[in-house]
N, C-alpha and C positions, 0 to 999 in steps of 0.2 A: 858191558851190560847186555839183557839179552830185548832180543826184538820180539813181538809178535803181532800177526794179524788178529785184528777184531770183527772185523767187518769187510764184506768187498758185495760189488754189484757188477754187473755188465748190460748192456744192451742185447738185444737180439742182434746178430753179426750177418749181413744182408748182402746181395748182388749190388754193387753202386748205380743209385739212380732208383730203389726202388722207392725208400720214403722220400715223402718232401722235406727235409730238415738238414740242418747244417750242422758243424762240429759240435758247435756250442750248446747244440741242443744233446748233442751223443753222451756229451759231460756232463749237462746237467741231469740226466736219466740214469748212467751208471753213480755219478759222483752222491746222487740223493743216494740211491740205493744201500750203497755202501756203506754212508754214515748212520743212513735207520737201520742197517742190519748191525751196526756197531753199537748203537744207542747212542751217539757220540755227535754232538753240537758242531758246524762248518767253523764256531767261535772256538771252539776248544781246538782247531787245527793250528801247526807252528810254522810247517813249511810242506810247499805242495810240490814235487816233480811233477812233470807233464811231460810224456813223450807222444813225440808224433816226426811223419817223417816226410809227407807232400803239401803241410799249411806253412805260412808264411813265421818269421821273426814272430816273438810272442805270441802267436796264436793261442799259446795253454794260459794269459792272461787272459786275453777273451773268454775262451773254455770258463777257468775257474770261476768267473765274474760272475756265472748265474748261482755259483753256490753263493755267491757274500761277499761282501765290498771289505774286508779286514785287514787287507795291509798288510797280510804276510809275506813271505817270499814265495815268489816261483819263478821255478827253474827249470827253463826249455830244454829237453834231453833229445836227441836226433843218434841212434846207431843202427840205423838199419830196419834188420826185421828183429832184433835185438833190444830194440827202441823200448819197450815194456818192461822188460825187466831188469833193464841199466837204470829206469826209472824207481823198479821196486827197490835196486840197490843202493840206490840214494837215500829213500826213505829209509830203509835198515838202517846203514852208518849212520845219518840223522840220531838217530835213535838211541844204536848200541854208543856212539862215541858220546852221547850223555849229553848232547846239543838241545834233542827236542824231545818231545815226552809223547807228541801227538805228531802224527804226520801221513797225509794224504797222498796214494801215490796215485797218478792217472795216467791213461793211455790214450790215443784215441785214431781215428784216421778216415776219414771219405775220401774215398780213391777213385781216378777214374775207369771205365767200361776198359777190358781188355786186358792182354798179359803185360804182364810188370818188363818194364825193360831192364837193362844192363849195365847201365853207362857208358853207350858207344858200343853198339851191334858193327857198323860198318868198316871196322879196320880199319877207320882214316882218324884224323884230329879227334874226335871226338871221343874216340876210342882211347887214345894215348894219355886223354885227360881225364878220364874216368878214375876214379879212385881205386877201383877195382880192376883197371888195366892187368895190373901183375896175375894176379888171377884167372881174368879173360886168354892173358898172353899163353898162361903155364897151356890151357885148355886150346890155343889155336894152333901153339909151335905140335901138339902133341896129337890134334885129332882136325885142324880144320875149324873153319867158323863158317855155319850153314845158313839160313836163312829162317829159322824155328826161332823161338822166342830164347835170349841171349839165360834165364835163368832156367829153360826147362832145358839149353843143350849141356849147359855143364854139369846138371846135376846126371841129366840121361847118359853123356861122356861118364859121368862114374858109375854110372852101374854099370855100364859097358866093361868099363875098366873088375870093376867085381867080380861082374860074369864070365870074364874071361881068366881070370887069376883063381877062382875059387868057385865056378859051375856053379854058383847062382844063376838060377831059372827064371823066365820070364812070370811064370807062375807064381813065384814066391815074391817077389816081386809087388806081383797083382794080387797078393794074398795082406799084404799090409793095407792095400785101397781096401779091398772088403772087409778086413777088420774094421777099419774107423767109419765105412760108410754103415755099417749094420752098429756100432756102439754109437753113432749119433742119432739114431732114429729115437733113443728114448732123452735126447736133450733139446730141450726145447730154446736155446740159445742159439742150435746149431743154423747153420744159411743151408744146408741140404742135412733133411733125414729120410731120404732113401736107401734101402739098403739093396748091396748088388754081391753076385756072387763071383767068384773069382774069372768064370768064364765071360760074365757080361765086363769086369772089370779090362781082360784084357781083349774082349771086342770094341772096346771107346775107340774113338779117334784117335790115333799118333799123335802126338804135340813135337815129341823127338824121340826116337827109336832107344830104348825097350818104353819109354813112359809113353801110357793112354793121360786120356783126360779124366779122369776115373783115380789117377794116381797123383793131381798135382794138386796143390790148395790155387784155391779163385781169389781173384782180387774182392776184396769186403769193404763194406762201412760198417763201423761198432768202436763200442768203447767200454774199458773197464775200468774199474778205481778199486783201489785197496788203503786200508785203515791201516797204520802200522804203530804200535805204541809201547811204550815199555814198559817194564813188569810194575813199578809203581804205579804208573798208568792204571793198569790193569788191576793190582790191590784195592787201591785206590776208589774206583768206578764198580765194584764189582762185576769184572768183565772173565773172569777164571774159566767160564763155562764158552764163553764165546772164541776164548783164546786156544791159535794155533802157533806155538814157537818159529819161530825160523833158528831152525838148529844150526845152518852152516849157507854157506853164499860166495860161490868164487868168480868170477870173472877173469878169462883168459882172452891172449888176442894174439893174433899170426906171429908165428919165430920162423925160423929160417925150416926147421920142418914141414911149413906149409906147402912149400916152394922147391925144394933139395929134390921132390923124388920126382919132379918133374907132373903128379897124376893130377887128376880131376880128385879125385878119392880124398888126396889131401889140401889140395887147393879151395874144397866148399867144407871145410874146416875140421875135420875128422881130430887133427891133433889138438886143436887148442878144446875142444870138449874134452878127448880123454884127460888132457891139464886139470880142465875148470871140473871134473868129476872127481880127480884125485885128491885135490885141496879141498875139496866138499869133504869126499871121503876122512880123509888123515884130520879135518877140522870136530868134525861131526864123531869118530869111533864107529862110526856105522859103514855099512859096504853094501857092495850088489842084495844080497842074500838077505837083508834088514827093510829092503824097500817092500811095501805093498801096492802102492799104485805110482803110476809114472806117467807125466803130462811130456812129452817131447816132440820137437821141432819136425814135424814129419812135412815138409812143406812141400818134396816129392818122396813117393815112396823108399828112394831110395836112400834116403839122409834118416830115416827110421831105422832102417837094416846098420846103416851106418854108424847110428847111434848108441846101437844094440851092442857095439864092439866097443864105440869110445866109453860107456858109464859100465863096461865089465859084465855085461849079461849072459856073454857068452865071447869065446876066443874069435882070434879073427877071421874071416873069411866063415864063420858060422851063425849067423845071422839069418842068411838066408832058410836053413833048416829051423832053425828055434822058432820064426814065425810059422812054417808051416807044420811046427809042431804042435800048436795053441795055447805054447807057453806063454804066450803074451795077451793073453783074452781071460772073459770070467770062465773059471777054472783053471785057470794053469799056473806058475808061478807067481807071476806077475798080472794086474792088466796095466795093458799100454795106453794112455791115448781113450777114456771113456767118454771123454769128452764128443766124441769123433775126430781130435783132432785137428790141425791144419786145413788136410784133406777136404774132411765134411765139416767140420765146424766153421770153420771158413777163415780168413787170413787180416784183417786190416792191421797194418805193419806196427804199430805205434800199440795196439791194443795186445796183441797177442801175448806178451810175458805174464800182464797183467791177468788175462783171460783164462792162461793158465793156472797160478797161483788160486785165483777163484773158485777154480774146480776141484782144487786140490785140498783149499778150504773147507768144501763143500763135502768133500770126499770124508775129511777126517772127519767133522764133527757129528757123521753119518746121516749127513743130510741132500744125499744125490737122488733120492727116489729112485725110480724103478731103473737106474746105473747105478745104485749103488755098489760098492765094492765092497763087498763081509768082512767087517771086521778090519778094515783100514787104521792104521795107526800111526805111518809112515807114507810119506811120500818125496818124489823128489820130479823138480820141474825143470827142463832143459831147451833153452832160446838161444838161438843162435843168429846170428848176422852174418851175411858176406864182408870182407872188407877191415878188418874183422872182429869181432865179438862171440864170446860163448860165454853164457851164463845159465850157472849151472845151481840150484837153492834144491836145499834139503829141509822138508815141513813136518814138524812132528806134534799130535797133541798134547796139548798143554798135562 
């Protein structure tokens, strides 16, 4: 059966610590949202995923609780930065396998002050138990483990690895931060709409050598919800004008290609995207050249360029030119990222899949305001997790 979105909200996506408000309130702000932009009663819901990735056991029952006391199911979803849209993919199946007719997907996350850790920075026990050991290990046998924050040294270890395999430039680089910092100045969701030009991008601060701070997404509070219901649903209600398909939805997770070639490149998941982009592809009949806008996982710059190879934008190690080409901004093939982004739009782990699909929502039904994307009819959204997860959803209008 096919699935689609009716409705989605979000929160403004914030530095933590700036409002005074707790989860519960993040989810009642996006989760209202979502269901008045659907027309669609918290009563008419069947089952709620909730991802989140730093609150306690059931927290998404707390969360829910401010839409409605109804006794439906909810189901705590925890993958990472991944967390959003293994949520969205719940709600799907829910849906397409004929279970539920109505189903609420949510995200959410207040995070604290500072960079995200690792799972064990210091090489000792702590390290070994980390989920993401294998990971950390492929990036410390192969470059050292430094004292920079444990998720900006492996993604910075792969540009390294890029730049020196295929003369990717520090500039191209710093040309993905000023895209998304200059396409979130017109969203007003975004936690930074300043925009900077390539030169201020790579005058930032180092975090881990080639990435400034200019190029990494920040720790966020926010939350998204998404509607998701099926086509009878949708007859049903007269929702046809509201509705966006989800044409295809794969989720991939680390095989031994992660790990075989020893890199950083494929250790922060390079292979299991291109996977979760193929089975979109071969599900959906559509391919690169069908897309019009595209939400993806640019969490540092360099997992954008990266990306730009796993969903087929362009061959490998070419990445780096296609952005500096401005094939990936308004006027060029593609836009990337109108949202701003990771980067600029900002990061809370549990919301971001959700966050995405919103935009992408918003995008089709030609309702982004002065981000709009002309004539958008397609799009395809990409969330990934360390540890691992890639999910990869292809949105088209109804």
């Amino acid at each position: 059966m096919k699935a689609y979105i009716v409705g989605v909200g979000m929160t403004k996506f914030e530095k933590p610590e700036t409002r005074d408000w707790q989860y519960w309130d993040m989810v009642r702000e996006a989760g209202t949202a979502a269901l008045e932009d659907a027309g669609v009663r918290y009563e008419q819901v069947e089952q709620v995923p909730v991802g989140y990735c730093f609150q306690p056991s059931t927290a998404g029952q707390r969360a829910v609780y401010e839409l409605g006391l109804t006794g439906v199911p909810v189901c705590n979803v925890n993958n990472n930065c991944a967390t959003g849209s293994t949520a969205l993919m719940l709600a799907r199946q829910f849906v397409a396998g004929g279970g539920s007719d109505c189903v609420l997907a949510v995200g959410f996350e207040k995070m604290a002050r500072g960079s995200l850790g690792g799972g064990g920075s210091d090489g000792g026990e702590d390290f070994a138990a980390s989920p993401v050991a294998r990971h950390y290990g492929i990036m410390a046998a192969a470059h050292g483990f430094a004292m920079s924050p444990p998720t900006a040294q492996i993604f910075g270890n792969a540009a390294r690895e890029h730049m020196e395999r295929y003369g990717t430039t520090p500039a191209q680089l710093a040309a993905v931060g000023a895209k998304n910092h200059r396409h979130s100045v017109h969203n007003p969701y975004a936690q930074f709409q300043d925009p900077y030009t390539v030169a201020e991008v790579l005058a930032a601060r180092t975090v881990h050598d080639p990435l400034t701070k200019l190029q990494c997404s920040p720790t966020s509070d926010g939350a998204a919800a998404a509607v998701v219901v099926s086509e009878r649903f949708v007859e049903r209600h007269g929702l046809g004008e509201r509705a966006v398909e989800i044409a295809a939805q794969a989720m991939a997770t680390d095989t031994g290609a992660s790990f075989a070639s020893g890199t950083c490149v494929d250790a922060v998941g390079t292979p299991m995207s291109r996977a979760a982009a193929r089975q979109v592809y071969a599900a959906s009949g559509l391919g690169p050249g069908d897309l019009d806008v595209i939400e993806l996982h640019d969490c540092f710059s360099v997992n954008e360029l990266l990306t730009y190879e796993a969903l087929g934008l362009c061959g490998e190690g070419e990445s780096g030119k296609l952005v500096e080409s401005g094939a990936t901004t308004y006027g060029g093939r593609w836009v990337v990222n109108p949202s701003g982004g990771l980067i600029s739009k900002g990061h809370p782990l549990g919301a971001t899949g959700i966050a995405q699909a919103a935009e992408l929502t918003w995008q089709l039904r030609g309702e982004a305001g002065p981000r709009q994307v002309p004539g958008a009819r397609t799009g395809l959204a990409h969330n990934i997790g360390l540890g691992g997860a890639a999910v990869v959803t292809l949105l088209r209008r109804r």
